[in-house]
C-alpha positions in Angstrom: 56.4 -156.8 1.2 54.1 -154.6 3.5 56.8 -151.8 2.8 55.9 -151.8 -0.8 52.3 -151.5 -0.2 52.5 -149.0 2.7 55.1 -146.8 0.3 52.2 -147.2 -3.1 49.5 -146.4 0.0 51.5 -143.2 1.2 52.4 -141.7 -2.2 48.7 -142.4 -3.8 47.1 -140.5 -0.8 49.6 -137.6 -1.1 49.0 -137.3 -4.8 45.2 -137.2 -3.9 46.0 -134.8 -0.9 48.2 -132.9 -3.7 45.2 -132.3 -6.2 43.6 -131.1 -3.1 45.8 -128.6 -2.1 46.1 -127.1 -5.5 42.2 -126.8 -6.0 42.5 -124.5 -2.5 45.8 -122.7 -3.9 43.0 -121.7 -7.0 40.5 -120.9 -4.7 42.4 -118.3 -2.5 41.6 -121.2 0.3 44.9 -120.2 2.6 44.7 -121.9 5.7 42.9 -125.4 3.6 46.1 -124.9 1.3 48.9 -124.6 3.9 47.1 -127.6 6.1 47.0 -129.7 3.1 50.9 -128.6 2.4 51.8 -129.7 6.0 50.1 -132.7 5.5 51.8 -133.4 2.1 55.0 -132.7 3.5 54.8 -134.8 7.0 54.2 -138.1 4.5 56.0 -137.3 2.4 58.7 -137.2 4.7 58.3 -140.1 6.1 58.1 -142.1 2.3 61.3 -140.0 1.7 63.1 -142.1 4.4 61.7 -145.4 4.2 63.2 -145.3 0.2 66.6 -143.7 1.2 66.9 -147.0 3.0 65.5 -149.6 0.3 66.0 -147.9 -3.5 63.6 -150.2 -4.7 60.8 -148.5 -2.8 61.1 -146.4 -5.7 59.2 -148.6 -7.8 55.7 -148.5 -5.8 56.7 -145.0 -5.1 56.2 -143.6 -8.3 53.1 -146.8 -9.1 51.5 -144.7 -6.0 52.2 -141.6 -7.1 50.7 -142.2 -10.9 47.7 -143.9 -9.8 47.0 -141.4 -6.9 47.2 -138.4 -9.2 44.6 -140.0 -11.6 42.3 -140.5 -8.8 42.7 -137.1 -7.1 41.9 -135.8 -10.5 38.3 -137.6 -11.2 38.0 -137.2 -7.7 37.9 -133.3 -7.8 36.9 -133.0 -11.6 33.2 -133.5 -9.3 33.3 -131.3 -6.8 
């Protein structure tokens, strides 16, 4: 069970981390945009094996990756 919440945990703060790096990408931000793509990358690696293991990691995977890009979104709709 804790994999299914660590996977929804990973993906939701990569898809907040995501919003973030695009919001640099539009603001000709470079190095904020490429630490936030190495960031992105290095959990997203580590999510990427945990489900290649377990398919059904799939499920909070994508539950993570919804709900984190609705939150990254009102989160930087303020700032």
């Amino acid at each position: 069970m804790l994999q299914y919440v660590l996977t929804f945990l990973s993906v939701f703060v990569i898809n907040v981390a995501y919003t973030y790096y695009l919001k640099a990408v539009q603001k000709d931000k470079m190095i904020l945009a490429s630490s936030w793509s190495a960031f992105i990358n290095m959990v997203a690696s580590l999510v990427a094996i945990g489900y290649i293991e377990n398919h059904w990691l799939l499920v909070p995977s994508c539950l993570g990756s919804f709900f984190g890009t609705m939150a990254g979104m009102r989160i930087t709709e303020k700032s």
